[in-house]
CHARMM-style PDB file with segment names, atoms N, HN, CA, C and O in Angstrom:
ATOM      1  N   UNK     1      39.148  73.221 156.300  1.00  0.00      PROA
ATOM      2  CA  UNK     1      38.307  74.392 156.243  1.00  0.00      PROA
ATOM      3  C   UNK     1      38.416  75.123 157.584  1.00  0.00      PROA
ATOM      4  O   UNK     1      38.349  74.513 158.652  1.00  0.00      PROA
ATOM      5  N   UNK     2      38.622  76.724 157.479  1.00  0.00      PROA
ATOM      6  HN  UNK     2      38.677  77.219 156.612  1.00  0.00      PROA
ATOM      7  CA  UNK     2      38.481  76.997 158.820  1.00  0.00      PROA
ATOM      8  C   UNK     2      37.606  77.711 159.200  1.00  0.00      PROA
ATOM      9  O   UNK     2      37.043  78.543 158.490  1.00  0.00      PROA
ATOM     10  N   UNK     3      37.347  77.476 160.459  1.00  0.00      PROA
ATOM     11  HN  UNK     3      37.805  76.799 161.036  1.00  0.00      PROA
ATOM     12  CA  UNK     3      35.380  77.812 161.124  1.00  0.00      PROA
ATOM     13  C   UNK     3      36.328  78.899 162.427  1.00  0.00      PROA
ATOM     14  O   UNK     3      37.456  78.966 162.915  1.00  0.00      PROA
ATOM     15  N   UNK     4      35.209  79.488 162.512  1.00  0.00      PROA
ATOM     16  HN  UNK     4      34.293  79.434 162.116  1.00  0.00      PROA
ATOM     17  CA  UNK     4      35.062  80.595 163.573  1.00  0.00      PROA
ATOM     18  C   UNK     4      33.740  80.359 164.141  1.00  0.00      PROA
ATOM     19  O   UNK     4      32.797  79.738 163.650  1.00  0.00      PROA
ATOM     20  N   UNK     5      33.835  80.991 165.315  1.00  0.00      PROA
ATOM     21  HN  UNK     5      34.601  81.496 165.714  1.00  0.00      PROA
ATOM     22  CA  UNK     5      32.669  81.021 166.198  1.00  0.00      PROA
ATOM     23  C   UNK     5      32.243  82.473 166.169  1.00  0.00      PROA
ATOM     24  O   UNK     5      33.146  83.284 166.378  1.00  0.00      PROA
ATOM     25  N   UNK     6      31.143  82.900 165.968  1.00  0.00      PROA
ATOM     26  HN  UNK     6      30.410  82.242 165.798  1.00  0.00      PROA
ATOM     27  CA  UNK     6      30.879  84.636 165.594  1.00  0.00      PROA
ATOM     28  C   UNK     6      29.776  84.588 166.925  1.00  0.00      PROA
ATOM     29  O   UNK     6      28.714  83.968 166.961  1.00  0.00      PROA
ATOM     30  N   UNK     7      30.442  85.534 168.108  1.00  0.00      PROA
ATOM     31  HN  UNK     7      31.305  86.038 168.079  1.00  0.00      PROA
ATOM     32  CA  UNK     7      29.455  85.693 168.841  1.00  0.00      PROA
ATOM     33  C   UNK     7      29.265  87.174 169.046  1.00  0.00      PROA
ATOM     34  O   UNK     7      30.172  87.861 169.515  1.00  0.00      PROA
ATOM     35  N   UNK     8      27.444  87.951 168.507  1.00  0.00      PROA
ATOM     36  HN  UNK     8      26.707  87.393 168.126  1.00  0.00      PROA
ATOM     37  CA  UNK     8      26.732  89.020 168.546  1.00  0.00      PROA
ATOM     38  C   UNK     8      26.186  89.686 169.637  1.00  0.00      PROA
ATOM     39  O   UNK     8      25.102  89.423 170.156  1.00  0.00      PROA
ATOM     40  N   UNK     9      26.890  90.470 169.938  1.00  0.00      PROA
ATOM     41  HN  UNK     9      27.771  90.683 169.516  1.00  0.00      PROA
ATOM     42  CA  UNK     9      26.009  90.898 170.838  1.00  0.00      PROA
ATOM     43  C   UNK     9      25.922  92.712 170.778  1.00  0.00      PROA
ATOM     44  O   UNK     9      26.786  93.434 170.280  1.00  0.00      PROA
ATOM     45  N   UNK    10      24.472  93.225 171.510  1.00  0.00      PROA
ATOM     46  HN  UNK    10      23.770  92.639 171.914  1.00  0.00      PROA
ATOM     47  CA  UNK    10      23.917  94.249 171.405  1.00  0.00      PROA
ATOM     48  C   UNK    10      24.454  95.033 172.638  1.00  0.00      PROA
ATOM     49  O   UNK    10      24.400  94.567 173.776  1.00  0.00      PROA
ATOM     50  N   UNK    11      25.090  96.526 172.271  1.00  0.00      PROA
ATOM     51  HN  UNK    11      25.134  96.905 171.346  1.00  0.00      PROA
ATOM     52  CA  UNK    11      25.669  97.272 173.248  1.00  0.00      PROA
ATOM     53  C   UNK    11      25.063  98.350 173.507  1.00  0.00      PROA
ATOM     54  O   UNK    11      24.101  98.490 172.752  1.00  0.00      PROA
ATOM     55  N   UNK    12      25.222  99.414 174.437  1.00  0.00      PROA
ATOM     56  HN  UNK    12      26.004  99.300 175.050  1.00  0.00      PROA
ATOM     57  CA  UNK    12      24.028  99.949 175.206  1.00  0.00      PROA
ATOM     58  C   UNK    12      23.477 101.121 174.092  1.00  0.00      PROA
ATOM     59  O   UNK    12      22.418 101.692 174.349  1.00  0.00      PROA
ATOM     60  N   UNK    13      24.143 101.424 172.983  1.00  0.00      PROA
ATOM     61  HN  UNK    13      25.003 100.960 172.773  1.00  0.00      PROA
ATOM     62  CA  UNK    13      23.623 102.131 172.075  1.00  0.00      PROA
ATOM     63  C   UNK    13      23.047 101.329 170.822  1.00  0.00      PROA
ATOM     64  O   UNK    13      23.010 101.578 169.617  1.00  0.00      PROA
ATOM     65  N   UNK    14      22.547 100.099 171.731  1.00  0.00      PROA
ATOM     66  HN  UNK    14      22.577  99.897 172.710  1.00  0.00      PROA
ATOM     67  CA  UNK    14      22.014  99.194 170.302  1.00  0.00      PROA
ATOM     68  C   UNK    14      22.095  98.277 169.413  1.00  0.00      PROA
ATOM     69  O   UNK    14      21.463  97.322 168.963  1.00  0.00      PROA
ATOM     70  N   UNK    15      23.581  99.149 169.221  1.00  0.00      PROA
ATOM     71  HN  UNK    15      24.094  99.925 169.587  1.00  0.00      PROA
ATOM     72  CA  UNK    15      24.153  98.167 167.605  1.00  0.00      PROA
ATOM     73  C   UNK    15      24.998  97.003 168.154  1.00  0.00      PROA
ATOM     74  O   UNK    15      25.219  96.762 169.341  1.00  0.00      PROA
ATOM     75  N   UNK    16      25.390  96.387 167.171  1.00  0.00      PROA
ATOM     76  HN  UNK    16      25.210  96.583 166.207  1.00  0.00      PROA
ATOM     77  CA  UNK    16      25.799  94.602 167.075  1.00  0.00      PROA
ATOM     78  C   UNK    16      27.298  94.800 167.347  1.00  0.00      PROA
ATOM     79  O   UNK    16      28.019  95.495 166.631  1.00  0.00      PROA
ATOM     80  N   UNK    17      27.587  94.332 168.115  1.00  0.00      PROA
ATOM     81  HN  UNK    17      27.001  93.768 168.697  1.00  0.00      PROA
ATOM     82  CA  UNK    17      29.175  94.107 168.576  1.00  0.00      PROA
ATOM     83  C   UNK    17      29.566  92.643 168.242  1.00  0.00      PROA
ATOM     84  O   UNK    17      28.688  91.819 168.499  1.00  0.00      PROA
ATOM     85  N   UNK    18      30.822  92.128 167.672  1.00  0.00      PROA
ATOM     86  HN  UNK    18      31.534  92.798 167.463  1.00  0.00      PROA
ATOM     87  CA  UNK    18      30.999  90.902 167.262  1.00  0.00      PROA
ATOM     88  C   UNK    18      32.323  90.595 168.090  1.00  0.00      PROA
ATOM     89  O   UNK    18      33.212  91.408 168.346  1.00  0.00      PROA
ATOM     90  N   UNK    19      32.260  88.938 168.542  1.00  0.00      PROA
ATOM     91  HN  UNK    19      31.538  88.278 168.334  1.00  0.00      PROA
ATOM     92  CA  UNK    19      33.331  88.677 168.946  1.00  0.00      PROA
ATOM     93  C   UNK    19      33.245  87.252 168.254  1.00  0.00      PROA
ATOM     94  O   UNK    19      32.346  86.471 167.942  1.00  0.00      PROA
ATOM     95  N   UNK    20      34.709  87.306 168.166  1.00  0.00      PROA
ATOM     96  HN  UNK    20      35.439  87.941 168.420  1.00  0.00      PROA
ATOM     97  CA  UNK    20      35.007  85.694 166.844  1.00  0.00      PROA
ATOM     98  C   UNK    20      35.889  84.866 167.791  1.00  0.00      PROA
ATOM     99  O   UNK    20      36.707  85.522 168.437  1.00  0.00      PROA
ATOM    100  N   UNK    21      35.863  83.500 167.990  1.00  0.00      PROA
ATOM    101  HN  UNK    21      35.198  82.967 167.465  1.00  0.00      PROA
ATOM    102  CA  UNK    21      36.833  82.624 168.614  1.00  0.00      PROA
ATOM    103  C   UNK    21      37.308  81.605 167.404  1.00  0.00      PROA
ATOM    104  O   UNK    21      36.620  80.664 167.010  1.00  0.00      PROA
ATOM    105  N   UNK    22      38.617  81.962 166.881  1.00  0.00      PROA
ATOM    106  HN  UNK    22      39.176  82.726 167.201  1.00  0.00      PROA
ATOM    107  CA  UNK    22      39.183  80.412 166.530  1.00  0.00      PROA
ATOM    108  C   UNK    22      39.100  78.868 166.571  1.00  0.00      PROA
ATOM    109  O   UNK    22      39.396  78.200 167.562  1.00  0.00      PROA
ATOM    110  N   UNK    23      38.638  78.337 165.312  1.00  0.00      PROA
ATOM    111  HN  UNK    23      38.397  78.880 164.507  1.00  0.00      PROA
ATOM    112  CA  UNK    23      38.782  76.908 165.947  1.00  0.00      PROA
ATOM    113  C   UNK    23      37.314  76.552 166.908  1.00  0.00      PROA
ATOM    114  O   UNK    23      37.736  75.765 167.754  1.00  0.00      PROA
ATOM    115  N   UNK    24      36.439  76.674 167.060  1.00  0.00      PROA
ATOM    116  HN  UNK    24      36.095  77.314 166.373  1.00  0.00      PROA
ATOM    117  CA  UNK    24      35.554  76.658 167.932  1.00  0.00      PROA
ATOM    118  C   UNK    24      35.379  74.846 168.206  1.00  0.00      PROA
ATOM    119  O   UNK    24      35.238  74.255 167.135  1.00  0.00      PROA
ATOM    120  N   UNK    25      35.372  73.953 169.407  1.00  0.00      PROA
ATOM    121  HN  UNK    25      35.487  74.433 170.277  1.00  0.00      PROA
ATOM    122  CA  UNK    25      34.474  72.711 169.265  1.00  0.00      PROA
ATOM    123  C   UNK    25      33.480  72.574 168.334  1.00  0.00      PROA
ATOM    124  O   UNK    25      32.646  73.476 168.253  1.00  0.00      PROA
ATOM    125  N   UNK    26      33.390  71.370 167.426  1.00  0.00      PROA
ATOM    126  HN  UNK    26      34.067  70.637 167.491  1.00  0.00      PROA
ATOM    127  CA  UNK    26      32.554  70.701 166.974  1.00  0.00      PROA
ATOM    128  C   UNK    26      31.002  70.238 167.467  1.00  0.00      PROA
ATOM    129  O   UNK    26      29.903  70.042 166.949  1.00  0.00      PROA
ATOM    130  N   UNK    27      31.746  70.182 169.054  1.00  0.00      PROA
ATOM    131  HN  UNK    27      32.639  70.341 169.474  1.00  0.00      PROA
ATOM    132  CA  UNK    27      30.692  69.460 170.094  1.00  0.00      PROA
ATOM    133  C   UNK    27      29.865  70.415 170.650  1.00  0.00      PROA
ATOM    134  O   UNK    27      28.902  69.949 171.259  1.00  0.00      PROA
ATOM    135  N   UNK    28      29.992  71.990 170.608  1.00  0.00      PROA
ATOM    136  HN  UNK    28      30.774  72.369 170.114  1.00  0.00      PROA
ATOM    137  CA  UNK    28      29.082  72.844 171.028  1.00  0.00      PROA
ATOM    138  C   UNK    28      27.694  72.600 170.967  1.00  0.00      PROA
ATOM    139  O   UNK    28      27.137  71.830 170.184  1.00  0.00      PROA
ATOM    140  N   UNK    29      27.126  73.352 171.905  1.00  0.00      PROA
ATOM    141  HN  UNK    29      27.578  73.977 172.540  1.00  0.00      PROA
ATOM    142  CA  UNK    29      25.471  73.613 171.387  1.00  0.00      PROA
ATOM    143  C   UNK    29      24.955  74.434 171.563  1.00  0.00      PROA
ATOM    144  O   UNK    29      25.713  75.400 171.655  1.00  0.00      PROA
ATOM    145  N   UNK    30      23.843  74.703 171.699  1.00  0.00      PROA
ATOM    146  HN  UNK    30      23.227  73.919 171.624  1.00  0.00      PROA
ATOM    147  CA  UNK    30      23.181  76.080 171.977  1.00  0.00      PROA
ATOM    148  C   UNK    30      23.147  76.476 173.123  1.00  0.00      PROA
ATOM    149  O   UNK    30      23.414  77.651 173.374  1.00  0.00      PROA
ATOM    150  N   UNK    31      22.811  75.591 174.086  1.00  0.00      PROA
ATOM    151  HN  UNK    31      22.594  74.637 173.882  1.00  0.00      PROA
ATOM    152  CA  UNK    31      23.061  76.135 175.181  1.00  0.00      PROA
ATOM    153  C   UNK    31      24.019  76.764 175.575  1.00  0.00      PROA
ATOM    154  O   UNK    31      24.129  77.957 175.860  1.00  0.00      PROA
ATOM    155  N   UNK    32      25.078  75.542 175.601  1.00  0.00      PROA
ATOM    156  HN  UNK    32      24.989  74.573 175.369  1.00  0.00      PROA
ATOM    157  CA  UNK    32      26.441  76.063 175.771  1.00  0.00      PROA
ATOM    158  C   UNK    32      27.029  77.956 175.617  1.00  0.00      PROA
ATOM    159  O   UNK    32      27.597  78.805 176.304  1.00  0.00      PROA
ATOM    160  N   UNK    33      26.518  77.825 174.460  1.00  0.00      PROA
ATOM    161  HN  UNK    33      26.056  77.135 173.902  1.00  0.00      PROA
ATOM    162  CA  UNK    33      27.467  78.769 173.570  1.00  0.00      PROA
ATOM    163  C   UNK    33      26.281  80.368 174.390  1.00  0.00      PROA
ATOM    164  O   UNK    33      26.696  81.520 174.509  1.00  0.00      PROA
ATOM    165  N   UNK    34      25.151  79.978 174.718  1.00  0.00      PROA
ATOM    166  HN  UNK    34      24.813  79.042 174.621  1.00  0.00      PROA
ATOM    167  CA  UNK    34      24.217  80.658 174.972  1.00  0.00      PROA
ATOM    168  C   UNK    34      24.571  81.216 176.467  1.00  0.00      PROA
ATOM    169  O   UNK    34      24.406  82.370 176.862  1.00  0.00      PROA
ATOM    170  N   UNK    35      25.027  80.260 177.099  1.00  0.00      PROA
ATOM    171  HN  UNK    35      25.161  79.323 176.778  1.00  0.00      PROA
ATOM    172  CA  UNK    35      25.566  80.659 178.769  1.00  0.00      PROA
ATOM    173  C   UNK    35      26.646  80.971 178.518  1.00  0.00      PROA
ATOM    174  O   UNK    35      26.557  82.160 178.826  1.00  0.00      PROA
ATOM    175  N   UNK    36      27.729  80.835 178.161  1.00  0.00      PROA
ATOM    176  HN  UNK    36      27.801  79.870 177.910  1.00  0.00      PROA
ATOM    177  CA  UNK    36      28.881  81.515 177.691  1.00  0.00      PROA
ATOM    178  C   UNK    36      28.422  83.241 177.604  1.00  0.00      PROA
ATOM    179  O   UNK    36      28.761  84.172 178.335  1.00  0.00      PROA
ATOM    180  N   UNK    37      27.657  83.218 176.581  1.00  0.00      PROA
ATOM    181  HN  UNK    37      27.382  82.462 175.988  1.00  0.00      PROA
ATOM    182  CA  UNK    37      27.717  84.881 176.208  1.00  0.00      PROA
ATOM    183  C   UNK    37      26.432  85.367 177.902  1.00  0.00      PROA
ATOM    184  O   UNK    37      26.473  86.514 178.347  1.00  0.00      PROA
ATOM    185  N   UNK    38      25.873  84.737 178.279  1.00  0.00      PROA
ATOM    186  HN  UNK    38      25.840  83.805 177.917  1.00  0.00      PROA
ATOM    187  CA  UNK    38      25.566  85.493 179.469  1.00  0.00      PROA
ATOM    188  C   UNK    38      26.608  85.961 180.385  1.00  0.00      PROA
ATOM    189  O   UNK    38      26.707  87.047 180.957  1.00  0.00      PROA
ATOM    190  N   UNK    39      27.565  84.655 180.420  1.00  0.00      PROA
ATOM    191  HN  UNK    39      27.484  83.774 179.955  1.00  0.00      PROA
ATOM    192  CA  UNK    39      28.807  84.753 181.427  1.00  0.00      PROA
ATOM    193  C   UNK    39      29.129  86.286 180.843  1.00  0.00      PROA
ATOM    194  O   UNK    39      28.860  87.276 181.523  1.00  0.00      PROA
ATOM    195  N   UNK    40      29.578  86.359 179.851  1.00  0.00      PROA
ATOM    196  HN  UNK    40      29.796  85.554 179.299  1.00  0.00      PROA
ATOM    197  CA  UNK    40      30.576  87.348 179.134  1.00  0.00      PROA
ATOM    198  C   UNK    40      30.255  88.658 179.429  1.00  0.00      PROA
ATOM    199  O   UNK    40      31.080  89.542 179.659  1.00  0.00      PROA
ATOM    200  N   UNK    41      28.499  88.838 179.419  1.00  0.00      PROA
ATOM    201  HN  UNK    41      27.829  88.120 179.233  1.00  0.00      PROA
ATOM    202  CA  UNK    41      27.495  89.875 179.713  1.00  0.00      PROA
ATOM    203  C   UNK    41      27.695  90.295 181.358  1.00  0.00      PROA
ATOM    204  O   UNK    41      28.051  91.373 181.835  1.00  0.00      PROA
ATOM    205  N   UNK    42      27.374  89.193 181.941  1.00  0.00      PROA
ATOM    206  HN  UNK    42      27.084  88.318 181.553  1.00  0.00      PROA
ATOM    207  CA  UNK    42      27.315  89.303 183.379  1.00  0.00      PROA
ATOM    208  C   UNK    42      28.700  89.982 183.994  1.00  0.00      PROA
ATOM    209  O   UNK    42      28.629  90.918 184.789  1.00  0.00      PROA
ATOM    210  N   UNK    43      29.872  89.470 183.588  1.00  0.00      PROA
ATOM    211  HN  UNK    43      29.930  88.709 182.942  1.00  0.00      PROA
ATOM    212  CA  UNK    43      31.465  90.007 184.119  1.00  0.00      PROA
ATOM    213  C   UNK    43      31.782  90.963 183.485  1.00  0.00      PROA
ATOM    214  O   UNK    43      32.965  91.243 183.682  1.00  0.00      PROA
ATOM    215  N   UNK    44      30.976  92.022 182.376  1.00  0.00      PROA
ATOM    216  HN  UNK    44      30.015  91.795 182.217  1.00  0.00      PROA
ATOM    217  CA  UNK    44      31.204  93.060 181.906  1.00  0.00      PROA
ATOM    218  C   UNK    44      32.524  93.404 181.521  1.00  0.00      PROA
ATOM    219  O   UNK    44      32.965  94.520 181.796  1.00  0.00      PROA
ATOM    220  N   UNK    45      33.487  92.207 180.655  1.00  0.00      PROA
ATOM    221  HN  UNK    45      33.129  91.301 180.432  1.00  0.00      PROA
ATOM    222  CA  UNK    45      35.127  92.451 180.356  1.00  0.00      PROA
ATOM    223  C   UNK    45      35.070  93.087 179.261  1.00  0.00      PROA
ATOM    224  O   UNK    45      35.994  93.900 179.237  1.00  0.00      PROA
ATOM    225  N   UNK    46      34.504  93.125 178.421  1.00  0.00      PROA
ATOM    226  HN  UNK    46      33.753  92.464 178.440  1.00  0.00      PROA
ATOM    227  CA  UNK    46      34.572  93.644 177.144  1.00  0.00      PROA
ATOM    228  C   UNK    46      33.453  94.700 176.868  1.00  0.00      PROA
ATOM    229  O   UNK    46      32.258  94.413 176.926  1.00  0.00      PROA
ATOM    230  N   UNK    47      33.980  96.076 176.532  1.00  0.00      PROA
ATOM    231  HN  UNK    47      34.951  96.309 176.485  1.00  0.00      PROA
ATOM    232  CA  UNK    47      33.173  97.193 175.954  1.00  0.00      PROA
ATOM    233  C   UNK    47      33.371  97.201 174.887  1.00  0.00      PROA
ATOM    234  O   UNK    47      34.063  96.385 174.278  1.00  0.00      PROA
ATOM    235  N   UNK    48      32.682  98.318 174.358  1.00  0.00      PROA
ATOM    236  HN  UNK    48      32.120  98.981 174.853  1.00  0.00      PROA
ATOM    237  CA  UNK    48      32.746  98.776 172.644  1.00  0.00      PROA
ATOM    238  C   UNK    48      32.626 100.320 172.970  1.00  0.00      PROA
ATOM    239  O   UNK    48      32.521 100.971 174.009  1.00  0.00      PROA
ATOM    240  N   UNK    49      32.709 100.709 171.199  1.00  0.00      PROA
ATOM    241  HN  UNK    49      32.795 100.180 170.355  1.00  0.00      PROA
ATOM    242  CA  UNK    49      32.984 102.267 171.094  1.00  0.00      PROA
ATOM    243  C   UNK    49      31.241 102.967 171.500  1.00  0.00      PROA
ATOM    244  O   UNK    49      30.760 104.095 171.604  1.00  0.00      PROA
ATOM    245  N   UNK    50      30.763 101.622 171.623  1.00  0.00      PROA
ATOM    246  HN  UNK    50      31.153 100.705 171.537  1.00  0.00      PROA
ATOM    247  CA  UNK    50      29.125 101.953 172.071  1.00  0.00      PROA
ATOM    248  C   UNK    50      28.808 102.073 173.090  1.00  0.00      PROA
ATOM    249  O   UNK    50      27.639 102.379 173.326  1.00  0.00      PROA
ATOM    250  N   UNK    51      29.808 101.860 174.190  1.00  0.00      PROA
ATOM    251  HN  UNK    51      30.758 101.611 173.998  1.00  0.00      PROA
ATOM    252  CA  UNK    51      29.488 101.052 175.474  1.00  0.00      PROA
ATOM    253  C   UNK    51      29.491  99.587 175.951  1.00  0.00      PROA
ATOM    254  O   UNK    51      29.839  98.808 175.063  1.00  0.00      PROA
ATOM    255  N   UNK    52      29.161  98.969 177.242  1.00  0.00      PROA
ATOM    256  HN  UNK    52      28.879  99.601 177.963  1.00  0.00      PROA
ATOM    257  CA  UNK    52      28.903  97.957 177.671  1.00  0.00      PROA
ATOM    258  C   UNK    52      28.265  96.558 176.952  1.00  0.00      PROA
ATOM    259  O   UNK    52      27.161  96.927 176.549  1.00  0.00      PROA
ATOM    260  N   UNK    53      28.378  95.604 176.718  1.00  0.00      PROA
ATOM    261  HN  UNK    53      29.274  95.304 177.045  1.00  0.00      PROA
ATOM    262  CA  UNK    53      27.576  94.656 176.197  1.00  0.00      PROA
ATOM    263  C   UNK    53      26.028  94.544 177.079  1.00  0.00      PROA
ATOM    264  O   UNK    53      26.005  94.424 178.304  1.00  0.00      PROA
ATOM    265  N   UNK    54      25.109  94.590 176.454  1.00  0.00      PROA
ATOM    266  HN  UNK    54      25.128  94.688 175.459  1.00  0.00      PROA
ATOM    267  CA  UNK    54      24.124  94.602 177.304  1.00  0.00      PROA
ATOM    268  C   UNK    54      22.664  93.482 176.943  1.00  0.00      PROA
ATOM    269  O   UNK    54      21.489  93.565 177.303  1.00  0.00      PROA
ATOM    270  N   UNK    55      23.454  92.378 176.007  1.00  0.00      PROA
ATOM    271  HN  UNK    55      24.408  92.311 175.715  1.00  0.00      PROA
ATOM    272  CA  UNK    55      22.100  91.877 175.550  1.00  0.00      PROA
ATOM    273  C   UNK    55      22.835  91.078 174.637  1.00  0.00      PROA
ATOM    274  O   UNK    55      23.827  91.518 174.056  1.00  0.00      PROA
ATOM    275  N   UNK    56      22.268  89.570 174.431  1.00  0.00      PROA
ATOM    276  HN  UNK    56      21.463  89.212 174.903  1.00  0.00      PROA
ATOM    277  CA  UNK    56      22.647  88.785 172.921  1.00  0.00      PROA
ATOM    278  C   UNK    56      22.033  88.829 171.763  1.00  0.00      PROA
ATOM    279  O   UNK    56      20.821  88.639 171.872  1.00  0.00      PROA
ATOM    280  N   UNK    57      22.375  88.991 170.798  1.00  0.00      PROA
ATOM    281  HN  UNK    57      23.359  89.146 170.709  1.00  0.00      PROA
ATOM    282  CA  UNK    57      22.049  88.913 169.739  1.00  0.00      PROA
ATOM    283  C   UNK    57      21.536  87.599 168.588  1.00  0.00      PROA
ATOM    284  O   UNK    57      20.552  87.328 167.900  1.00  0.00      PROA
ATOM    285  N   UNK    58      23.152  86.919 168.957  1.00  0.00      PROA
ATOM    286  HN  UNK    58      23.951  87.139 169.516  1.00  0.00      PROA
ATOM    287  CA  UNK    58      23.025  85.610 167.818  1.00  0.00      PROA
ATOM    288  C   UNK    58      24.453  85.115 168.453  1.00  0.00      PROA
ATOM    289  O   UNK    58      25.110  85.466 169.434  1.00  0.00      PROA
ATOM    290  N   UNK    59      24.646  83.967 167.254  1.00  0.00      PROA
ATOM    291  HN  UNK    59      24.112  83.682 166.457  1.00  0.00      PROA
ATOM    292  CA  UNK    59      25.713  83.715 167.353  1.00  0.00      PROA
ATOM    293  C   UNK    59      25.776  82.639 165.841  1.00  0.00      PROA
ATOM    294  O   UNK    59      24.772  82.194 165.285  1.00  0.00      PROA
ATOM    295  N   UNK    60      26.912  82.446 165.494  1.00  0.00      PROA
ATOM    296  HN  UNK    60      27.727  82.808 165.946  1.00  0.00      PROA
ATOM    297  CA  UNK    60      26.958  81.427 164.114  1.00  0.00      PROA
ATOM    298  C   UNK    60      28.355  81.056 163.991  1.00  0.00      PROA
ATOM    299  O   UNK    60      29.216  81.554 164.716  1.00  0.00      PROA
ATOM    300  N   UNK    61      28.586  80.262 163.162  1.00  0.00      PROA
ATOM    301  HN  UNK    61      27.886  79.857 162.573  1.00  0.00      PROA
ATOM    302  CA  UNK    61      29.782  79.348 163.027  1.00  0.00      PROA
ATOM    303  C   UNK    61      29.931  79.399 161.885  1.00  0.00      PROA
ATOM    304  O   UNK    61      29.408  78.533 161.184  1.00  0.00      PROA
ATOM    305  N   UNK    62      30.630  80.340 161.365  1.00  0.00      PROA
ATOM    306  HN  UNK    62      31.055  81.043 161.935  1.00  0.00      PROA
ATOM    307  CA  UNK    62      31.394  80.622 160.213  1.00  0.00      PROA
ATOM    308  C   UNK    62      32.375  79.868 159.527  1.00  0.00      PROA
ATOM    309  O   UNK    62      33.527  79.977 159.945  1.00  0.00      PROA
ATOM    310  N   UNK    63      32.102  78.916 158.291  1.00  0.00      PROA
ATOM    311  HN  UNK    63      31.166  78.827 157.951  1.00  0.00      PROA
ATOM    312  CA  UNK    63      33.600  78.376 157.485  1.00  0.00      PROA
ATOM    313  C   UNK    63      33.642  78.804 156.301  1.00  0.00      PROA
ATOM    314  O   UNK    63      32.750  78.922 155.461  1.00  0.00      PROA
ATOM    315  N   UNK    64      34.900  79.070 156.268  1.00  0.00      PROA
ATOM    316  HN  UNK    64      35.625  78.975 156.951  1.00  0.00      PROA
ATOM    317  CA  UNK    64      35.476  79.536 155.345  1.00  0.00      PROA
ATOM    318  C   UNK    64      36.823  78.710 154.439  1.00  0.00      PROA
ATOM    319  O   UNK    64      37.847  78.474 155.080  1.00  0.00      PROA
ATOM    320  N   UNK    65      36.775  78.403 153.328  1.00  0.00      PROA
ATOM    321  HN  UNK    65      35.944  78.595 152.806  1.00  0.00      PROA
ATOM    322  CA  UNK    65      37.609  77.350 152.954  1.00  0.00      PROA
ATOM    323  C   UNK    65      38.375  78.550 152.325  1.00  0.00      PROA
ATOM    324  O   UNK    65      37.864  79.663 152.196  1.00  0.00      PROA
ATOM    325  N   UNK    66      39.982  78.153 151.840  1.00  0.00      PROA
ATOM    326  HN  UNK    66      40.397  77.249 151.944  1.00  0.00      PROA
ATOM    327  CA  UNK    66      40.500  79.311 151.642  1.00  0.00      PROA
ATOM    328  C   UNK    66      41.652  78.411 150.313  1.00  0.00      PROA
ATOM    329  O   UNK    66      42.583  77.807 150.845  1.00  0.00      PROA
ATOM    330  N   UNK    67      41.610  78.335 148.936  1.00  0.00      PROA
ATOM    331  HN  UNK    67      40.853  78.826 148.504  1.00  0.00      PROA
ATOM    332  CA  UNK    67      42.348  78.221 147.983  1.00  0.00      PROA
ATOM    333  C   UNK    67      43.502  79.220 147.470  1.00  0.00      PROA
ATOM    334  O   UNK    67      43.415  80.168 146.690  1.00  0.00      PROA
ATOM    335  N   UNK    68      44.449  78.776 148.061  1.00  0.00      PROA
ATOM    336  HN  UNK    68      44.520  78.006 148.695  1.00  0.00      PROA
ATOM    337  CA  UNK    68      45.784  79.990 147.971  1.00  0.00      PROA
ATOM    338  C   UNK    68      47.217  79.208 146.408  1.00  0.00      PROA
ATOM    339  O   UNK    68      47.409  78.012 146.188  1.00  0.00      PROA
ATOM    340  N   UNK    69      47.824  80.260 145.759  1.00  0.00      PROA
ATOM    341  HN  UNK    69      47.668  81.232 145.938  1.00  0.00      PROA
ATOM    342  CA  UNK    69      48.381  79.584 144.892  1.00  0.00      PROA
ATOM    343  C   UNK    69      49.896  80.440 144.921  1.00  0.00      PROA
ATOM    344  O   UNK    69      49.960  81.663 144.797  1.00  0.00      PROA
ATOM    345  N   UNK    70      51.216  79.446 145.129  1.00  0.00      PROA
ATOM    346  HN  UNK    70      51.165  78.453 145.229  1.00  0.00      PROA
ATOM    347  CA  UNK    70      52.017  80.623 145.748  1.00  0.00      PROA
ATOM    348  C   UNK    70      53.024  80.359 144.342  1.00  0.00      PROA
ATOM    349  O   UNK    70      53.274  79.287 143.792  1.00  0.00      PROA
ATOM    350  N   UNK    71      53.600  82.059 143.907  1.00  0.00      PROA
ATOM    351  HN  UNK    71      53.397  82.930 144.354  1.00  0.00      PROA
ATOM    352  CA  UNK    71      54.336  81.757 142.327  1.00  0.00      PROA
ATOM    353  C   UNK    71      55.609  82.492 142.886  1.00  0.00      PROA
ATOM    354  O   UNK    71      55.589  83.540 143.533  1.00  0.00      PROA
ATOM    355  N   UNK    72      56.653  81.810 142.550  1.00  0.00      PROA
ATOM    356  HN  UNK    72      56.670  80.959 142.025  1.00  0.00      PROA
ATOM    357  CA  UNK    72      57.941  82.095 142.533  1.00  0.00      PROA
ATOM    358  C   UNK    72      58.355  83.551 142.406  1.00  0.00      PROA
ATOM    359  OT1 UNK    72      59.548  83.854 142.387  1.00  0.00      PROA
TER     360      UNK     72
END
């Protein structure tokens, strides 16, 4: 099954900006994943068509199982 890491965050006009990581650890936690997106906030690398990241939102761990059928 494959999982993503969906991390939300709020940009200076408000709305929800999403960033997804591949594969995420099993072993995460909240914290973790919680100082991460401050880090991310604090070093200001990533904008949007909104502006700056300026605030967290959420975050969730998305799986998705995927049944594919391949015909000649």
């Amino acid at each position: 099954m494959e999982k993503t890491l969906e991390l939300q965050f709020v940009n200076q006009e408000g709305k929800v900006v999403r960033l997804t990581i591949d594969q995420p650890l099993e072993s995460l936690t909240d914290t973790q994943v919680a100082n991460v997106m401050d880090l991310i906030i604090a070093a200001n690398v990533f904008t949007s068509s909104g502006g700056d990241l300026v605030a967290k939102k959420g975050a969730r761990i998305v799986s998705k199982e995927v049944l594919e059928w391949a015909f000649a």
